[in-house]
C-alpha positions in Angstrom: -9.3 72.2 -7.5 -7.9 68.4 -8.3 -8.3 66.3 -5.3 -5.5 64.3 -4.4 -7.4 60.8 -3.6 -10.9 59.7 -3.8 -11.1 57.0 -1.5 -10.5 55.9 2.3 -6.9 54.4 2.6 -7.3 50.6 3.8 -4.3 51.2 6.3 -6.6 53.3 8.2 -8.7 50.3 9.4 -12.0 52.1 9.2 -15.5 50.3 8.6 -16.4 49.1 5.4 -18.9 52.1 5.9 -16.3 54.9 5.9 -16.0 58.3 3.9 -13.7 60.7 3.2 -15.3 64.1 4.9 -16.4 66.6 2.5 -17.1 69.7 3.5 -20.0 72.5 2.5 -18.4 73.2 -0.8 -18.0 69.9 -1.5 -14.1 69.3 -1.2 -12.9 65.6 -0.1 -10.6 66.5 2.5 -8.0 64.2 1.3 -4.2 65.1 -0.1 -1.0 63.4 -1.4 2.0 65.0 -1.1 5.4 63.7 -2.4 9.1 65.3 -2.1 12.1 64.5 -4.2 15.7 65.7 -2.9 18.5 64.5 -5.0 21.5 66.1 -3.4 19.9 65.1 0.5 22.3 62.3 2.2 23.7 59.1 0.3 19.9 58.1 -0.8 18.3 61.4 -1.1 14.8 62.1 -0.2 12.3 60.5 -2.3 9.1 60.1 0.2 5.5 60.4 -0.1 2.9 61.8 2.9 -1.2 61.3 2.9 -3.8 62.8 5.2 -6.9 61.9 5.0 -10.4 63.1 7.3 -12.5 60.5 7.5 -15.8 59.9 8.6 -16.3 56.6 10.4 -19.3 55.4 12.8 -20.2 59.0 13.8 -17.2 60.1 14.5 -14.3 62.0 12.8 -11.1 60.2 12.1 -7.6 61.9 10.9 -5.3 59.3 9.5 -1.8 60.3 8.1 0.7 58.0 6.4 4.0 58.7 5.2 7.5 57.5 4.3 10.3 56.6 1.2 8.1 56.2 -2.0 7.7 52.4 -2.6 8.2 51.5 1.1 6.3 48.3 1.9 5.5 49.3 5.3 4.9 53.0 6.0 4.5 54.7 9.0 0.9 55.8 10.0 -0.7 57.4 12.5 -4.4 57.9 13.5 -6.5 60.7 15.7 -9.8 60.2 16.6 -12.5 62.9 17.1 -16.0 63.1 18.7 -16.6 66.5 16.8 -15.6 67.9 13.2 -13.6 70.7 14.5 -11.5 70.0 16.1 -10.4 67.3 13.2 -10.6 70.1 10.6 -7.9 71.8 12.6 -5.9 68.7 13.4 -6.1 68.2 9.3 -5.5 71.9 8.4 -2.1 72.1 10.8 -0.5 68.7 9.2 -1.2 69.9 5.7 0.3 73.6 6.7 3.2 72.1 8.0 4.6 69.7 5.5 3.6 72.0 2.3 3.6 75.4 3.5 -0.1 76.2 2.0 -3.1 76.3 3.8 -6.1 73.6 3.4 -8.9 73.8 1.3 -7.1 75.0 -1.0 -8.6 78.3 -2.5 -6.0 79.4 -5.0 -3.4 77.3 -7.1 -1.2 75.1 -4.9 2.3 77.4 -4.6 5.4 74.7 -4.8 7.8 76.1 -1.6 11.4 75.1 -1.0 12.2 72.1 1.2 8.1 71.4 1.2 6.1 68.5 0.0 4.5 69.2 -3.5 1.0 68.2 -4.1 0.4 65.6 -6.3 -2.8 66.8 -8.2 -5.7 63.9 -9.5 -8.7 64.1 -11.3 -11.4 64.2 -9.4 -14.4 61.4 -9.6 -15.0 58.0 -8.1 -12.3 55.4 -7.7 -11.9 53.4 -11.3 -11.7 50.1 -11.9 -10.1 47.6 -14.0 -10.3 48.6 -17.2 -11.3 45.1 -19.4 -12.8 42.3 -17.1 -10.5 39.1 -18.1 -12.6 36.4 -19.5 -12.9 34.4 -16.1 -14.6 37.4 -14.6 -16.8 37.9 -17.8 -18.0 34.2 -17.7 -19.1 34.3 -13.6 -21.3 37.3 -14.7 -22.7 35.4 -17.6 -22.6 39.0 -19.9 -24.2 38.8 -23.1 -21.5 37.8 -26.0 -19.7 40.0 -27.9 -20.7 41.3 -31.2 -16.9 41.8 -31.9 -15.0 39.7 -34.3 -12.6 37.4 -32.3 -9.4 39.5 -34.0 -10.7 42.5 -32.9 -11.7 41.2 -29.3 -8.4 40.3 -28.4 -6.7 43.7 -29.6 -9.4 45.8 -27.6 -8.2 43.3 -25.0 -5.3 43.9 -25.3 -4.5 47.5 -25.3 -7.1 48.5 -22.0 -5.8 45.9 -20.2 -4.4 47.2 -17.0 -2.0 44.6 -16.4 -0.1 45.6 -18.9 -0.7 49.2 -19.0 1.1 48.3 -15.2 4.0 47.0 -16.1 4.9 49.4 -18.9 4.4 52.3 -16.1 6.7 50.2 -13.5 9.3 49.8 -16.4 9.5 53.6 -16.1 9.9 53.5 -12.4 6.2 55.4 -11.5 5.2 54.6 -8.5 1.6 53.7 -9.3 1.0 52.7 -5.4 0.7 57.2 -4.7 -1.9 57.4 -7.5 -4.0 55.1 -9.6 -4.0 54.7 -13.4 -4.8 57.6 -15.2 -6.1 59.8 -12.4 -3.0 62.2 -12.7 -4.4 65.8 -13.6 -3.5 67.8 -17.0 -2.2 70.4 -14.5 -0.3 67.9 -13.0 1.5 66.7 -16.3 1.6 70.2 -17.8 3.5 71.0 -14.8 5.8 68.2 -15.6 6.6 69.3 -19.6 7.5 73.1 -17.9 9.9 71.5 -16.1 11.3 69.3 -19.1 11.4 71.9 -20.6 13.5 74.1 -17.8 15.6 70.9 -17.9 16.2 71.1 -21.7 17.1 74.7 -21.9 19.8 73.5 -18.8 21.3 71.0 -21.1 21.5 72.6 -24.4 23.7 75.5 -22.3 26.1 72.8 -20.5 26.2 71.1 -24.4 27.4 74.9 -25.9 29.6 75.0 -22.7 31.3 71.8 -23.1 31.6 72.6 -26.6 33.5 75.9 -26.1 36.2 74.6 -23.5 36.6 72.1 -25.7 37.4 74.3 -28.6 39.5 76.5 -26.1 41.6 73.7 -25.0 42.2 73.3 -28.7 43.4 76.8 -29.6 45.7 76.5 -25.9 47.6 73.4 -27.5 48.5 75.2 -30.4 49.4 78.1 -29.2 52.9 79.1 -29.3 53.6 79.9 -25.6 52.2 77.9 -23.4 52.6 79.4 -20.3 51.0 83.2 -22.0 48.2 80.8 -23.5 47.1 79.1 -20.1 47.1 83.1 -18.6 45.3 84.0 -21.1 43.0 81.2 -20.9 42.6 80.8 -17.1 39.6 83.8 -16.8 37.6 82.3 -19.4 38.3 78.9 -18.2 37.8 79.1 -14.2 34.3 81.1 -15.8 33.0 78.5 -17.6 34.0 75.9 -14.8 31.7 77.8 -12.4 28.9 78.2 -15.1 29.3 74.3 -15.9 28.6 73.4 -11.8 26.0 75.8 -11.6 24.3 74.2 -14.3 24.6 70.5 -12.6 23.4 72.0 -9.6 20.7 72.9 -11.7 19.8 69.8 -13.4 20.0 68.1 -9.7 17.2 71.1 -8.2 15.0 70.6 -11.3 15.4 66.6 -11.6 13.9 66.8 -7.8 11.5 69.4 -8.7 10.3 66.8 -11.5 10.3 63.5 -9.0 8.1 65.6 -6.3 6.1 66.4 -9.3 5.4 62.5 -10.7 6.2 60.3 -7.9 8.8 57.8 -9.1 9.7 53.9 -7.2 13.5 54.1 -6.8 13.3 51.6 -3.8 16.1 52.5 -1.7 18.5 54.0 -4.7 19.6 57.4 -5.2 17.1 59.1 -7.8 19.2 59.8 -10.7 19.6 63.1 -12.0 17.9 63.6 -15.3 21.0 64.7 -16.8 20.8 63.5 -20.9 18.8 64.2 -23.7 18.5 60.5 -23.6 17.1 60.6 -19.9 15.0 63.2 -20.8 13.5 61.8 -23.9 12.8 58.9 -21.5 10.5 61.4 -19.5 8.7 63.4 -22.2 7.7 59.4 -23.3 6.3 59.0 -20.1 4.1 62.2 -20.2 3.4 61.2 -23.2 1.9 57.9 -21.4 0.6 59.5 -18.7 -1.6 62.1 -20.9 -3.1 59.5 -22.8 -3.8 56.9 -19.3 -5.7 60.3 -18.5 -7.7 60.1 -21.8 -9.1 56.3 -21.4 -9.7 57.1 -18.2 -11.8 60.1 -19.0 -13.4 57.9 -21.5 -14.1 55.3 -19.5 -15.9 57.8 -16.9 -18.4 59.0 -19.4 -19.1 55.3 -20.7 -20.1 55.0 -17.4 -22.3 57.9 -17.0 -24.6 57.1 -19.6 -27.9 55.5 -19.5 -28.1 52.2 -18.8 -29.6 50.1 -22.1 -29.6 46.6 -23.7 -26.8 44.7 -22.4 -23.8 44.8 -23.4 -20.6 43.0 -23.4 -17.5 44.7 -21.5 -14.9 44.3 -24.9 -17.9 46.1 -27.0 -18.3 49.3 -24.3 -14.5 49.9 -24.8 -14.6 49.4 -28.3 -17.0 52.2 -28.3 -15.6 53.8 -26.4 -12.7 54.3 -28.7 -14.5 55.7 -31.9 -12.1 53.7 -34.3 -14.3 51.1 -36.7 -12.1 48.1 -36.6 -12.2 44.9 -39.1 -9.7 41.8 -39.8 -8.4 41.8 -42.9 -8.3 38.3 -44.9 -5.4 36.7 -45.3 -5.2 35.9 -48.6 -6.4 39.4 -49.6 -4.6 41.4 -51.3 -4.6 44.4 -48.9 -3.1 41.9 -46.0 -0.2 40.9 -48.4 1.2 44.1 -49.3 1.5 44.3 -45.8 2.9 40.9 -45.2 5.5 41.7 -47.4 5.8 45.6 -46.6 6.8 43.8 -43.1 8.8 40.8 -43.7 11.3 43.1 -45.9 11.4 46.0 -43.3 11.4 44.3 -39.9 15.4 44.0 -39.5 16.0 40.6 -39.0 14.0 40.2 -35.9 12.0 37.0 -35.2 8.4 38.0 -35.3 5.2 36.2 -36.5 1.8 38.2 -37.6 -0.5 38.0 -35.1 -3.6 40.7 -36.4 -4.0 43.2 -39.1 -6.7 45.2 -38.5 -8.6 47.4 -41.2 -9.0 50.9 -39.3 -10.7 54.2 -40.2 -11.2 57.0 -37.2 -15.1 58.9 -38.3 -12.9 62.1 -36.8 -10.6 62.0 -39.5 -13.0 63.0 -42.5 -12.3 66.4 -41.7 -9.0 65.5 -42.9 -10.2 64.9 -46.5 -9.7 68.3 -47.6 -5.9 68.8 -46.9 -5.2 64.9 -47.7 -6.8 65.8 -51.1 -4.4 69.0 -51.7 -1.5 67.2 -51.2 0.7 64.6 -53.5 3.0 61.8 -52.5 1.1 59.9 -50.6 2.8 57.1 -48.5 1.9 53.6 -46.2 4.1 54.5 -43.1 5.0 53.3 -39.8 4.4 54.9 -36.6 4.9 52.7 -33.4 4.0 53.4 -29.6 3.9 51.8 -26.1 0.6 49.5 -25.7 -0.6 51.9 -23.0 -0.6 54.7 -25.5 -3.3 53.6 -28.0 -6.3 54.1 -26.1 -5.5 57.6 -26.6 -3.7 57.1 -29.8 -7.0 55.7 -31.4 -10.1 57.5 -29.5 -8.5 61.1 -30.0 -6.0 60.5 -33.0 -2.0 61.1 -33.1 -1.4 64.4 -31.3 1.7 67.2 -31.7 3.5 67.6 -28.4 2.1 70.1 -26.8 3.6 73.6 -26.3 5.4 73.2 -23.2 7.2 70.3 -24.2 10.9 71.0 -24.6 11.5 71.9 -28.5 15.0 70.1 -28.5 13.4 66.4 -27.2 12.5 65.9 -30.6 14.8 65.7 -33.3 13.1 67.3 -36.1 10.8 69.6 -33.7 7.0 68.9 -32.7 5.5 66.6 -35.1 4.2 63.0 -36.4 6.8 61.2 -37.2 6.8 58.1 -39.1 8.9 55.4 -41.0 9.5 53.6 -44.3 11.2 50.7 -41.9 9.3 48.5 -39.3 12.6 48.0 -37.6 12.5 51.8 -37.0 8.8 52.6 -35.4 9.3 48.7 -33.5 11.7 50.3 -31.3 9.7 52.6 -29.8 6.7 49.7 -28.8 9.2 48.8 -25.9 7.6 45.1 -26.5 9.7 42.8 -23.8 9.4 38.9 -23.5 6.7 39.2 -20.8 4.8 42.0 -23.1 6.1 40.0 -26.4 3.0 41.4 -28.4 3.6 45.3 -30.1 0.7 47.2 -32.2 1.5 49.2 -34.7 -0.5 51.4 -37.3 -0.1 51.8 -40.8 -0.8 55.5 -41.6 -1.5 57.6 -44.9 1.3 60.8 -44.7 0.4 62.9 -47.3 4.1 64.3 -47.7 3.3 66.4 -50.7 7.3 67.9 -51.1 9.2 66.7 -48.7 12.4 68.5 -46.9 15.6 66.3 -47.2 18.1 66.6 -44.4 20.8 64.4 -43.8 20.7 65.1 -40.0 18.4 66.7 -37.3 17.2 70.2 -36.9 14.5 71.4 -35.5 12.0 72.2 -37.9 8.2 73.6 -37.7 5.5 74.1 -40.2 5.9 77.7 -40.5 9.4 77.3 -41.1 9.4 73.9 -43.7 6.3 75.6 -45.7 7.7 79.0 -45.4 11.1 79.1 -46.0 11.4 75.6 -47.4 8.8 75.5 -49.5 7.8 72.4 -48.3 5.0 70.1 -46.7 7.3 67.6 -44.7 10.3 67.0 -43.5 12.3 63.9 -44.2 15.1 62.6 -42.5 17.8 60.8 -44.6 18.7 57.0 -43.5 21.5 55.0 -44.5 19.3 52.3 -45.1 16.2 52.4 -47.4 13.6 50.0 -49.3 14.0 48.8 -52.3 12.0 51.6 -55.0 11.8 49.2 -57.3 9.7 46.7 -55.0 7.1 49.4 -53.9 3.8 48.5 -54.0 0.4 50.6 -54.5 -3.0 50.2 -52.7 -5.8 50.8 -54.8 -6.3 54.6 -53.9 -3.1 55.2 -55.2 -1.5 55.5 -51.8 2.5 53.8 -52.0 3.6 50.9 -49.8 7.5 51.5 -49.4 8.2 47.6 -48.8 10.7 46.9 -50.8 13.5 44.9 -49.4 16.0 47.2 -46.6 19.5 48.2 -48.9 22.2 50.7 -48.2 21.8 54.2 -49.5 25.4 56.1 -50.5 26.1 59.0 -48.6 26.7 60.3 -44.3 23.5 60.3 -42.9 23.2 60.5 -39.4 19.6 58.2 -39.6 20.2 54.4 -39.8 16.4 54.4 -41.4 14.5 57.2 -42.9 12.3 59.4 -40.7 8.9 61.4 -42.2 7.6 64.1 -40.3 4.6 66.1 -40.6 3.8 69.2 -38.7 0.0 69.1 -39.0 -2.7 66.1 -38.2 -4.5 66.8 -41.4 -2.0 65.1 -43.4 -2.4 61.5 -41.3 -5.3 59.3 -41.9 -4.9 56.0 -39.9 -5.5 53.2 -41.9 -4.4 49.9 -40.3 -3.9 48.5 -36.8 -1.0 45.5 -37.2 -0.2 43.0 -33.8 3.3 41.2 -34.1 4.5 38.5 -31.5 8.4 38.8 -31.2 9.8 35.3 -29.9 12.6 34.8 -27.7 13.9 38.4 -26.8 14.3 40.2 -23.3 13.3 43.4 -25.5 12.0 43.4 -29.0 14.8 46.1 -30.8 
């Protein structure tokens, strides 16, 4: 089982000496519950409570601490205990009481009405930061890196925790109830069934709305009125009811989902996650979460490995990443294709070029053979939060997993990509204190390609099965130039012509390219742009 923290709270005022008390199986008797109530009073509920059993100067110390998630000062309260006990059963009772399960916990934790929810971490020893800063790195007087500067400052860049911070506070986690990346796959699995739950809630109030609408329309032409609204008032009072239940609903599992990954409201009323825009908002932040869970699982075995030569801090996480990483030359050829595949996709934002980075992933020559099978290949665009690549680059671009909600994405689970940097830019979230986006340049091999002028969604069984297809791509009313393409020396084509109008209705401003497997991606360039004078970047 997960424990739910690792090390002694400072509140508690124990010795420097102090340890959590771990029993003769070897559990930390430690927990973090949290409990989200929408519909509870003006605020709602939205508040946290830790125990913890600690063992301090030969004696046995129970410390508890609880109150409204991102409170400043919480309430605490400790026991002390000559023997361990009585401090076992002084632990056991507080943990009964506020979740309703009994402590150690022997069998999956069981969620219970009106009870705090466990929050589930990964087990192991407290992390640090993830890249010393340069101060730190000079006062230990590490060997120098063997890294070229370029590729320095973009390891730098994406591990460093600062930043990973602020991207989590932007999404209102409260990162004081558990540390960076120690969130359990249980934890966020548990968080896509509930998305999904959510999902299934809005599609039925969408096909609800959709039908009283339609109703309403048939009542107004209707000859008679006053037979047409008797007619009408059975169906109508039935879908009413059915249209509450399901906010109800959406309020219940929006709770369920707070409790589940503690969110910072401050003193606000959580909001109910009650669009497909909200809730594309939170499958981005499990998205985050998963891969903060990889680096830190990374990070943990770069630790655990034999100490050797020295080495500099930039050069264990570049290892630690499994992506070889080079600067391309300016005036190469290779960097400007891409200067220009950029400056006639980027939308009119004021950017300047900060790195391109030459990239191959040893992982992905087991792509080869499907790559090879396939036509059409295209340079495309895929963009992500900074706190996403660690994963992104150590493990590869990953399919949303099969709990995730089917209707969060528009044309089902897959890669998506772009012929437009003003597309993939948008979803960087670069703001003007994180003024600095990465992007990667990808080979899609598309082979035949499924048009569609608007969203569906779409698998691989179904595009290769009943499409006859390899991809999927989504029309945009704006397009590159063909006539401006370019052509890297493998044959792969650069789509940088300059951004024009394309005739017709799409419902895409710029063209989408989906693929529903990873063996038709091979990563080929890492690209750092510095947006100037913006509160957000698109």
């Amino acid at each position: 089982m997960a424990s739910t923290a690792t090390i002694v709270d400072p509140q508690s005022r124990c010795s420097a000496n102090a340890e959590l008390y771990r029993d003769a199986d070897g559990v930390r008797w430690s927990f973090m519950l949290n409990l989200t109530d929408i519909s509870y009073g003006t605020y709602g509920n939205n508040k946290f409570y830790l125990g913890q059993l600690i063992v301090d100067r030969g004696g046995f110390v129970v410390f508890r601490k609880w109150g409204r998630v991102g409170a400043k000062t919480p309430q605490s309260k400790t026991e002390f205990f000559s023997s361990v006990e009585p401090a076992e059963g002084a632990f056991q009772k507080v943990f009964q009481s506020k979740s309703g399960n009994k402590w150690p916990l022997t069998e999956p934790f069981v969620r219970k009405k009106g009870k705090y929810f466990l929050v589930e971490l990964d087990d192991g020893e407290p992390e640090g930061p993830s890249v010393d800063t340069e101060a730190k790195v000079e006062e230990k007087h590490v060997v120098a890196s063997k890294l070229p500067q370029e590729v320095q400052n973009i390891v730098q860049l994406i591990c460093d925790p600062e930043v990973v911070t602020r991207e989590m506070a932007s999404l209102n986690v409260d990162l004081k109830r558990f540390p960076l990346g120690k969130l359990s796959k249980a934890q966020i699995s548990q968080g896509y069934e509930i998305l999904q739950r959510l999902s299934a809630a809005l599609e039925e109030i969408e096909q609800l709305t959709k039908a009283a609408t339609a109703a309403k329309r048939t009542k107004a032409g209707a000859k008679t009125r006053r037979k047409a609204k008797a007619k009408a008032k059975g169906p109508a009072a039935a879908t009413t009811k059915s249209l509450a239940a399901l906010q109800a609903d959406l309020k219940s599992l929006s709770s369920e989902f707070y409790s589940l990954i503690p969110h910072d409201f401050g003193h606000s009323l959580p909001p109910v996650i009650g669009t497909m825009a909200d809730l594309k908002l939170k499958l981005e932040l499990l998205e985050v979460l998963s891969n903060l869970e990889i680096s830190q699982m990374l990070q943990k075995q770069a630790a655990e490995k034999p100490s050797g030569p020295a080495i500099h801090p930039l050069d264990t996480h570049y290892n630690m990443l499994n992506t070889n990483m080079e600067p391309l030359k300016a005036r190469g050829k290779e960097y400007k294709i891409i200067e220009k595949f950029i400056q006639n996709t980027h939308g009119g934002s004021k950017l300047n070029i900060n790195t391109i980075l030459k990239i191959a992933r040893p992982d992905e020559e087991t792509h080869k053979d499907v790559l090879g099978s396939l036509d059409n290949h295209m340079l495309l665009w895929h963009g992500s939060r900074l706190s996403n690549f660690v994963g992104i680059l150590s493990q590869g671009l990953r399919i949303a997993p099969p709990e995730a909600p089917t209707n969060g994405y528009q044309f089902g689970k897959g890669l998506y990509f772009a012929d437009a940097l003003a597309k993939s830019a948008n979803y960087c979230c670069a703001t003007s204190r994180n003024a600095t986006a990465v992007l990667l340049l990808a080979d899609v091999a598309l082979g035949t390609p499924f048009k569609t002028p608007s969203g569906e969604f779409l698998d691989y069984k179904t595009v290769k099965g009943q499409r006859g297809c390899d991809s999927t791509h989504g029309l945009g009313r704006m397009a590159p130039a063909k006539n401006e393409f370019e052509t890297l020396s493998d044959g792969v084509v650069v789509p940088a012509g300059t951004l024009k109008p394309v005739d017709g209705n799409q419902y895409l401003l710029y063209n989408e390219f989906i693929v529903y497997r990873r063996e038709q991606v091979q990563l080929r360039y890492l690209v750092a742009l510095d947006f100037q004078n913006v509160a957000c970047a698109w």
